[in-house]
C-alpha positions in Angstrom: -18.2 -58.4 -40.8 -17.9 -55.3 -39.4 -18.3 -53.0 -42.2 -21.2 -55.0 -43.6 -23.1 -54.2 -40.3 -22.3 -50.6 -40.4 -23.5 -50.6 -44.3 -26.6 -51.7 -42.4 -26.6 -49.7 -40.1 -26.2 -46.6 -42.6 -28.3 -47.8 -44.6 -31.0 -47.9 -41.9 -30.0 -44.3 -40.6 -30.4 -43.1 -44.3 -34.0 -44.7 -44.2 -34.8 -42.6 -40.9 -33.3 -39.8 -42.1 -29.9 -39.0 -40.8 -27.8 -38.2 -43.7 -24.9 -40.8 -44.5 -22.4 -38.1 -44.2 -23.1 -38.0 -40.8 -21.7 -41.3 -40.0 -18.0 -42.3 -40.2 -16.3 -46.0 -39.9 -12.9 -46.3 -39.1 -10.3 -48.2 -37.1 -8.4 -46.8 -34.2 -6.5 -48.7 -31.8 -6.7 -48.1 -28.2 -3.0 -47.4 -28.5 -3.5 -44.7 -31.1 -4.6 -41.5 -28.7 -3.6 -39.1 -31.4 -5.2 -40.5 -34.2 -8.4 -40.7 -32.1 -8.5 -37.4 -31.5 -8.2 -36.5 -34.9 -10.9 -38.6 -35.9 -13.4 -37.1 -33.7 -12.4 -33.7 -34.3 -12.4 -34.6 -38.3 -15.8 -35.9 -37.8 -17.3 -33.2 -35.6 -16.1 -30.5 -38.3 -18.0 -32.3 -40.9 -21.1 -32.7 -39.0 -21.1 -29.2 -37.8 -20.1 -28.5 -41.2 -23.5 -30.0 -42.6 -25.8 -28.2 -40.0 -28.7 -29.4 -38.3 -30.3 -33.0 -39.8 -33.4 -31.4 -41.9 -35.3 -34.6 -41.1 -35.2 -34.6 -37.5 -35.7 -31.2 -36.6 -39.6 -31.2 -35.1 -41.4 -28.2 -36.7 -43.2 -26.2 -34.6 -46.6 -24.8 -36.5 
């Protein structure tokens, strides 16, 4: 149930223009401190990696 609604949810991001890259599903317990902290630091990197979203960047004329 849960991915479908995040297939959604990309899927709607996508149409709005944030980059599917830019989104990550994954479980982490509550127990699992250390793998949570890798995730978020794995996803940051990518994002950062990617630079700013060319969609949603207003443009000043």
């Amino acid at each position: 149930m849960a991915r479908r609604k995040f297939a959604t949810l990309k899927s709607f991001l996508n149409y709005i223009g944030v980059e599917g890259d830019r989104t990550i599903f994954t479980w982490v317990s509550a127990s699992e401190g250390d793998r949570w902290a890798q995730v978020v630091k794995g996803a940051a990197d990518k994002i950062r990696a990617l630079g700013p979203a060319k969609k949603l960047v207003k443009k000043i004329a």
